[in-house]
C-alpha positions as CSV (number, residue, x, y, z in Angstrom):
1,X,25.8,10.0,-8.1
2,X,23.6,12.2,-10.5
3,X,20.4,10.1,-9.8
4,X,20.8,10.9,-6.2
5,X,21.7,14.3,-6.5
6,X,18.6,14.8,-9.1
7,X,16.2,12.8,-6.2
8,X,17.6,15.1,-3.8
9,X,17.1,18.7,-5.7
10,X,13.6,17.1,-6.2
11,X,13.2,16.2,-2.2
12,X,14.3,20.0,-1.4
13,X,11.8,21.5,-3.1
14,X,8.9,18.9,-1.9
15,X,10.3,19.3,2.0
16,X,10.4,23.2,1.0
17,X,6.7,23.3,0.2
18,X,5.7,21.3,3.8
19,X,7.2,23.8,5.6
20,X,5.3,26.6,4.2
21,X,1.7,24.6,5.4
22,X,1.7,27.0,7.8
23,X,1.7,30.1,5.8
24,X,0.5,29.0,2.2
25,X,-2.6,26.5,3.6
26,X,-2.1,22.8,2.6
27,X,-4.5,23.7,-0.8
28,X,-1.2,25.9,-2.2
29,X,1.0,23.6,-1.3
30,X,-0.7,20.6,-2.4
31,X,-0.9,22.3,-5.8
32,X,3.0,22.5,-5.7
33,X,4.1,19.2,-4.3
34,X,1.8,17.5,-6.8
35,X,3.9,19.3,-9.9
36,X,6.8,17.5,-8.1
37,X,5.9,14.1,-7.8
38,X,6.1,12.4,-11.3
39,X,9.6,13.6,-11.5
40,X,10.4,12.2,-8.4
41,X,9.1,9.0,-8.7
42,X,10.3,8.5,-11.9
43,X,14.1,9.2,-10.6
44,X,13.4,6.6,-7.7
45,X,12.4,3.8,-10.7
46,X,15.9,5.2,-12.6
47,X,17.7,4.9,-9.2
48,X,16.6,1.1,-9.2
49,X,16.8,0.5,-12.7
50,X,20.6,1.3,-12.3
51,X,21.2,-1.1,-9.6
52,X,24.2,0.7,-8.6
53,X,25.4,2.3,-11.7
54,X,25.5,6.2,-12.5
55,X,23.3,5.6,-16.0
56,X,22.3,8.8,-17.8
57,X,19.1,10.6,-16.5
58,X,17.3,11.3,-19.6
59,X,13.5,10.9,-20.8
60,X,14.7,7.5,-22.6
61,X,16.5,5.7,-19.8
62,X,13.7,6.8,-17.2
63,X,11.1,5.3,-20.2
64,X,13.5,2.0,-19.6
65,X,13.4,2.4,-15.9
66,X,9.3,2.8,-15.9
67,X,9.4,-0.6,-18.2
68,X,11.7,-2.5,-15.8
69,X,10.4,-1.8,-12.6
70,X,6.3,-2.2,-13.8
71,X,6.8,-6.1,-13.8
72,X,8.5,-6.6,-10.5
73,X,6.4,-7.5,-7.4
74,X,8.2,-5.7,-4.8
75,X,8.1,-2.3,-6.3
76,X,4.0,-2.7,-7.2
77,X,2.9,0.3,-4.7
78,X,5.6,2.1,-6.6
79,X,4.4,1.3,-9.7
80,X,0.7,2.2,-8.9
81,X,1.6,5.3,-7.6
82,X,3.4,6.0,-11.0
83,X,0.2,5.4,-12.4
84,X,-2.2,7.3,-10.3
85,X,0.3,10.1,-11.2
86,X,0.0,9.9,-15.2
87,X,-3.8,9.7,-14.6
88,X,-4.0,12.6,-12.1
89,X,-1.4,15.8,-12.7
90,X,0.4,15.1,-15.5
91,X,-1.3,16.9,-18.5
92,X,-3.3,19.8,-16.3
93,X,-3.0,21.7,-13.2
94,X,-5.7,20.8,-10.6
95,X,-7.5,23.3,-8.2
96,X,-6.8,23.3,-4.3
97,X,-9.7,21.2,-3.5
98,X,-9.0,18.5,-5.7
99,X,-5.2,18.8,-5.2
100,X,-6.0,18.6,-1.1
101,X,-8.1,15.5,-1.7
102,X,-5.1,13.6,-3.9
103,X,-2.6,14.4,-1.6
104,X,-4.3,13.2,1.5
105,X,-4.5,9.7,-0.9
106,X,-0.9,10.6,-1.9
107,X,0.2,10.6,1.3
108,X,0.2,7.2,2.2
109,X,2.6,6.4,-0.8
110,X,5.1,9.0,0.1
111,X,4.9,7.4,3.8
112,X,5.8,4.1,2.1
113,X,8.3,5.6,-0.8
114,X,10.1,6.8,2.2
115,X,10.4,4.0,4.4
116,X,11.5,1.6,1.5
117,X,14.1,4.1,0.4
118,X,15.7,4.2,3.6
119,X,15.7,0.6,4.2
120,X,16.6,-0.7,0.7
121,X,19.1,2.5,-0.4
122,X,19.6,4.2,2.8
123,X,18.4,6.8,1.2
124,X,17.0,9.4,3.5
125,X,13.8,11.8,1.7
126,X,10.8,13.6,2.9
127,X,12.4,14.6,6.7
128,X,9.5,16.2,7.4
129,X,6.4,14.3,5.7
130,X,5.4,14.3,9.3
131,X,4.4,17.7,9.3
132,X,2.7,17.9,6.3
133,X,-0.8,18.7,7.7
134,X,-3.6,16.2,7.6
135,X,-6.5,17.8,9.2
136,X,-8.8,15.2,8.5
137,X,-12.0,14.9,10.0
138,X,-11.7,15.0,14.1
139,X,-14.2,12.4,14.9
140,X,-12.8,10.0,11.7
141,X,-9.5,10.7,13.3
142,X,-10.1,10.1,16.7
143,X,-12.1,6.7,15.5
144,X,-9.1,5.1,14.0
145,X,-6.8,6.5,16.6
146,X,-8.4,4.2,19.0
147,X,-8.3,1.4,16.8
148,X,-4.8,1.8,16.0
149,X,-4.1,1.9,19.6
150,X,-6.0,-2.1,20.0
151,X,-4.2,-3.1,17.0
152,X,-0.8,-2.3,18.5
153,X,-1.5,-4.1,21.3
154,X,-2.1,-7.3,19.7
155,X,1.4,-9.6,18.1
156,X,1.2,-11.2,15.5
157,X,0.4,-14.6,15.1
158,X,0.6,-17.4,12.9
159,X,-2.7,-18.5,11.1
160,X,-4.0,-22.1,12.1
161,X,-7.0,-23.7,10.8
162,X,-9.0,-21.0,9.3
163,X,-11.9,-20.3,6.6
164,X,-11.2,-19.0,3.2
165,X,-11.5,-15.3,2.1
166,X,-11.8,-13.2,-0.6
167,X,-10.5,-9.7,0.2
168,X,-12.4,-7.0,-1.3
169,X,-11.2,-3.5,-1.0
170,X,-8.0,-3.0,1.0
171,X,-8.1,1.3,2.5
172,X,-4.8,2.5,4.2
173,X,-5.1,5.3,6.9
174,X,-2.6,7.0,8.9
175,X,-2.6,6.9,12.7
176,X,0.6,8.6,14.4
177,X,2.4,9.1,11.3
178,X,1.6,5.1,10.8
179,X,0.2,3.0,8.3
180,X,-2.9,1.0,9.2
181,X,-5.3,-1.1,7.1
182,X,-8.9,-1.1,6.5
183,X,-9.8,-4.6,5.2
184,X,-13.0,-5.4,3.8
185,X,-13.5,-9.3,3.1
186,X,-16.0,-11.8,2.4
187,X,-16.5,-15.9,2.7
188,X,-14.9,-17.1,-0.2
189,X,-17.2,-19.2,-1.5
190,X,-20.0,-19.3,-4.8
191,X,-22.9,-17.7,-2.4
192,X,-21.4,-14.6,-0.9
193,X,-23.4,-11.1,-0.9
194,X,-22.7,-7.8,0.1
195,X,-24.7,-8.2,3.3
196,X,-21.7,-11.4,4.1
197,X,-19.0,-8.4,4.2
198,X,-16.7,-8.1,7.0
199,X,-14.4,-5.2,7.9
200,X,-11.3,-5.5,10.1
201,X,-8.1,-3.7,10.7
202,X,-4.7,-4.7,10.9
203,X,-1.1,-3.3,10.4
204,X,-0.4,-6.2,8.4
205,X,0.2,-5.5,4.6
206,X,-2.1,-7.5,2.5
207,X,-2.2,-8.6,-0.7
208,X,-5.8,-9.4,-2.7
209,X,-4.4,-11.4,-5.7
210,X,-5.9,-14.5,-4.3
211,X,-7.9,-16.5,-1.5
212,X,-6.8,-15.8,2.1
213,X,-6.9,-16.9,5.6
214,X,-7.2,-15.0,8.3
215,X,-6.2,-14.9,12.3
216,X,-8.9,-12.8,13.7
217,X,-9.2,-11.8,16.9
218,X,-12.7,-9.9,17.9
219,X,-12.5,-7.0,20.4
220,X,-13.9,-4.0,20.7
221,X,-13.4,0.3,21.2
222,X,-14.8,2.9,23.5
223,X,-15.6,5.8,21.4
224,X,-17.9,8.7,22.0
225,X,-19.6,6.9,25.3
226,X,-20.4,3.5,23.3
227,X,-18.6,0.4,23.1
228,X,-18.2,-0.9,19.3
229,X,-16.9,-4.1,19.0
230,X,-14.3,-4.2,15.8
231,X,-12.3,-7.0,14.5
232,X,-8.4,-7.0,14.2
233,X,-6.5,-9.6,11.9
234,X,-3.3,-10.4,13.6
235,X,-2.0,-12.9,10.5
236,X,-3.0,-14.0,7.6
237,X,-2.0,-16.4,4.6
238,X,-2.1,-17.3,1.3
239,X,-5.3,-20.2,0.9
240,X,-5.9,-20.9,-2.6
241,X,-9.4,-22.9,-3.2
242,X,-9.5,-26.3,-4.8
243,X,-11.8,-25.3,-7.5
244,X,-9.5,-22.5,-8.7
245,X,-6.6,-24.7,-9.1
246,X,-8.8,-26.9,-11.3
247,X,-9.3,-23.9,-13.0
248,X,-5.6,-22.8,-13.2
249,X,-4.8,-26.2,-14.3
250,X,-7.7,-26.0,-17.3
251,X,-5.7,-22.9,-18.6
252,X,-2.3,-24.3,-18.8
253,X,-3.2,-27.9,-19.8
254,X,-6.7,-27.1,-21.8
255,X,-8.3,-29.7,-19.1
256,X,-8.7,-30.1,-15.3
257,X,-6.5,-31.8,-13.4
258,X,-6.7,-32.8,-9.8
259,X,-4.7,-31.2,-7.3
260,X,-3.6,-33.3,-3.9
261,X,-3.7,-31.4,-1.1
262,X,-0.1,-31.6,-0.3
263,X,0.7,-29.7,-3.9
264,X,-1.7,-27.0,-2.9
265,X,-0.5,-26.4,0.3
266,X,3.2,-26.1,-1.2
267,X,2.1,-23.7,-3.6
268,X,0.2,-21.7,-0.3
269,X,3.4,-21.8,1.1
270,X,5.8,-20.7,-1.7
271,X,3.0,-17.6,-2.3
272,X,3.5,-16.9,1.2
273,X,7.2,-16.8,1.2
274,X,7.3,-14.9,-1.4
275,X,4.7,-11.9,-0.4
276,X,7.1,-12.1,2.7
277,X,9.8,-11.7,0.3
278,X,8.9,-9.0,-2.2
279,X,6.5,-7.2,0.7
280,X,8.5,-6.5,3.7
């Protein structure tokens, strides 16, 4: 298959450049991963734009493979990564600094890229992404490390009655080579401030295309002599507000229309199924 064997040339010379961390510095390397990603992403969209098939790997079938996969749910990290890319190294070479500080956001991606490849293609990449080195802030590190630790002890749980939220900013961070999730949310209602903000944490992937409920549970850490108390979500749900299906309905009618709760809740539910479906 010449996609995989182009994916793989591409994932030698990434892997290559993480295992001279320890003799170039991670600004170097950063500088030369980052000249590697674009191509490689784009191979991974040709890979699923051929479903199969051993298509041509030229600059106009990846342009069709970049068109095809944009649109489709599942593969939206994917596509935002492809975009972040464009934005950030495709046109100019960036110094260490500011290549160190994209590939520490990168790196969360590549995390992700990897396990869906694996899963979906059994496709094995980046073997050792794990030592690709971090170095983040000790204290910063050692703060999440303990939460990730309470999160893992906590299942997850189907969400009962619960109160509406919006979720406004959504920051992944890595503890143990894991994915974690900093979530910050607010009431969704018309008379939230930024003083009505909550932040919790959570494994859980999710999404901030509409209203959400939440199973919380409230605990806390012992960091640094002090107890902080921290809130975890252990499941949430789709929970789409009444007044924004009167406003959904305005659109596609040119009027309101009453919802009954029994429609909304179906809706809920098919939105859920389907995150569940598209987001595994």
């Amino acid at each position: 298959m010449r996609i995989d064997d182009q994916i793989q040339i591409i994932d030698k010379a990434i892997c290559r450049c993480i295992d001279e961390s320890y003799v170039s510095g991670r600004g170097t390397i950063s500088q030369d991963i980052l000249k590697y990603l674009r191509d490689f992403v784009e191979h991974i969209m040709l890979k699923i734009y051929a479903q199969g098939a051993d298509i041509d790997n030229d600059w106009d079938m990846i342009q069709k493979a970049v068109k095809y996969v944009k649109p489709i749910a599942k593969w939206k990290d994917l596509t935002r990564f492809h975009g972040y890319l464009q934005i950030s190294v495709s046109h100019y070479t960036l110094d260490e600094e500011n290549s160190e500080r994209l590939m520490l956001k990168y790196y969360v991606f590549l995390r992700g890229l990897k396990t869906i490849l694996k899963e979906r293609f059994s496709l094995d990449i980046l073997a050792n992404l794990n030592k690709f080195p971090l170095n983040t802030d000790a204290a910063i590190q050692k703060y999440y490390d303990k939460i990730a630790t309470v999160v893992n002890r906590h299942a997850h749980q189907a969400v009962g009655k619960s109160d509406k939220y919006y979720v406004q900013k959504i920051n992944p961070f890595i503890s143990n080579h894991q994915i974690y999730y900093e979530v910050t949310f607010t009431p969704a209602n018309d008379y939230a401030s930024k003083f009505d903000r909550v932040i919790a944490f959570t494994d859980l992937k999710i999404t901030d295309f509409y209203a959400v409920k939440f199973s919380l549970v409230n605990t806390s850490i012992n960091i640094f002599g002090k107890t902080m108390p921290i809130t975890i979500i252990t499941g949430w749900g789709v929970a789409i507000r009444g007044c924004e299906f009167k406003n959904f309905t305005k659109i596609i009618r040119g009027k309101s229309i009453s919802t009954d709760f029994s429609e909304q809740q179906d809706l809920c539910r098919y939105l859920a199924e389907e995150r569940l479906r598209t987001y595994p």
